[in-house]
C-alpha positions as CSV (number, residue, x, y, z in Angstrom):
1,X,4.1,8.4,-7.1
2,X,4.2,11.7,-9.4
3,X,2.8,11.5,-13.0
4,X,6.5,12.1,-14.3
5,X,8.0,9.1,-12.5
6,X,5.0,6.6,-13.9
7,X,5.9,7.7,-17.6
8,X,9.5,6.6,-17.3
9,X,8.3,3.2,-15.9
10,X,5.9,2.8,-18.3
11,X,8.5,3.8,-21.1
12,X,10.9,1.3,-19.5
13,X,8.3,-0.9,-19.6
14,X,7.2,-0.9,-23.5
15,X,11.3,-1.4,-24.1
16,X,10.5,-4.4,-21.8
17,X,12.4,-3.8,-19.2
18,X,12.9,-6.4,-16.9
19,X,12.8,-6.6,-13.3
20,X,11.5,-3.4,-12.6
21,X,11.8,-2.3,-8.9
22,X,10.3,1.3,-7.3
23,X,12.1,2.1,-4.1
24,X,10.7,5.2,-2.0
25,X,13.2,6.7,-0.6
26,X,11.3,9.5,1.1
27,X,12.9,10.2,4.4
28,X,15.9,8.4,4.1
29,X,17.4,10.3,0.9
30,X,18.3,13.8,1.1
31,X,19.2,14.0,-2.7
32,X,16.2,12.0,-4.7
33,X,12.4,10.5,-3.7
34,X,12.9,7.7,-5.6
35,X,15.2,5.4,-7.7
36,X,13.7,3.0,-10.2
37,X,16.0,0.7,-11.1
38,X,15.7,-2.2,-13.9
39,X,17.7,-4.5,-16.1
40,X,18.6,-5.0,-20.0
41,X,19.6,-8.2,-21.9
42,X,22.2,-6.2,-23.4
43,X,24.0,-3.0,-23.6
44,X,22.3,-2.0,-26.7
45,X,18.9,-3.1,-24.9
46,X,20.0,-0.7,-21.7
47,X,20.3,2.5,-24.5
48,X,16.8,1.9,-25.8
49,X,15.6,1.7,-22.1
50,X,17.3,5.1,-21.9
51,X,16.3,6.7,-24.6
52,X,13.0,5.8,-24.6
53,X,12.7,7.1,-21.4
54,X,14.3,10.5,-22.2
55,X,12.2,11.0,-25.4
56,X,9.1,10.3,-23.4
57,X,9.6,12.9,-20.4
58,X,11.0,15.5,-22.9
59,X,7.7,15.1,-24.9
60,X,5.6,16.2,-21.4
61,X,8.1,18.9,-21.1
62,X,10.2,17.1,-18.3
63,X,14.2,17.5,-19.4
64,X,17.2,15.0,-17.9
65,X,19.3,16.7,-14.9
66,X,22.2,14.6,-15.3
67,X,23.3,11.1,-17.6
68,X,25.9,8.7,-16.4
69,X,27.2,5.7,-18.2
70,X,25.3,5.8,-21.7
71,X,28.6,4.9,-23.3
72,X,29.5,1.9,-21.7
73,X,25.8,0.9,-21.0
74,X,26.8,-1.4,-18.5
75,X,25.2,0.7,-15.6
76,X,23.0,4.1,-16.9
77,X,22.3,6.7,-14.1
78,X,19.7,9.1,-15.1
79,X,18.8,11.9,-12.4
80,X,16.0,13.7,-12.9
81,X,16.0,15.2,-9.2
82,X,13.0,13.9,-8.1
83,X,13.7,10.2,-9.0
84,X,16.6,8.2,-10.5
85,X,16.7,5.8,-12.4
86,X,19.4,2.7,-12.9
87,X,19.5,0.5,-16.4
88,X,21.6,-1.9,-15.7
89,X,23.0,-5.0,-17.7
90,X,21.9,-8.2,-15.3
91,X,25.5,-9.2,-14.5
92,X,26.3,-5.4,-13.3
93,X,23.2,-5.5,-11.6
94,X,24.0,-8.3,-10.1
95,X,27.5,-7.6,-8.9
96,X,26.0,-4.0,-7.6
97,X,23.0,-5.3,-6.0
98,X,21.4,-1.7,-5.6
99,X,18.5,-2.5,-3.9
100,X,20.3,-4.1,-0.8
101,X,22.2,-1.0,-0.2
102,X,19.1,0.8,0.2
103,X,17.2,-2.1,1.9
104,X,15.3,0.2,4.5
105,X,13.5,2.0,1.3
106,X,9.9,0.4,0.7
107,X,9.6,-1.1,-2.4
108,X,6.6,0.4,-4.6
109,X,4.3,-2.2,-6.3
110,X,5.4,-1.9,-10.7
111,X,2.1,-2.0,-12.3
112,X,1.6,-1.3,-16.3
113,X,-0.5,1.5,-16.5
């Protein structure tokens, strides 16, 4: 796991995130390595998630590719080419269910670093 990827978790992670999966999808992706993906008790609680995690890459000089959803908040895509993460609300997560569409991917141990 890159340096860049275990600052978003961890930013995720002081905007307590919740139910923060890693899945490595080395191998089996041809556009990303890997897609975090987390939930938010709210919409509001998703843009925090988001923004904390943009201000803290853009601090260490790492810049967003590409934002989806910030708006409605109900599911936030942010691609940063080598990973992307997925905020969602936990009844869009839910309905979504990201991680069983990708079920082959190994799931990465979250750990608060």
């Amino acid at each position: 796991m890159n340096s860049y990827l275990r600052e978003a978790i961890n930013a995720a992670q002081d905007r307590k995130a919740l139910n923060l999966e890693i899945l490595n999808l080395k191998g089996i992706s041809s556009f990303t390595d890997y897609f975090v993906i987390c939930s938010a008790t709210s919409t509001r609680h998703a843009q925090a998630i988001s923004d904390a995690i943009q201000n803290r890459l853009e601090q260490i000089g790492v810049h967003l590719g590409h934002v989806e959803g910030y708006g409605r908040a109900e599911w936030i895509l942010m691609d940063y080419l080598d990973f992307v993460v997925h905020i969602f609300t936990e009844r869009t997560r839910e309905f979504y269910h990201l991680a069983r569409l990708w079920k082959t991917a190994p799931h990465l141990p979250v750990t608060q670093e």
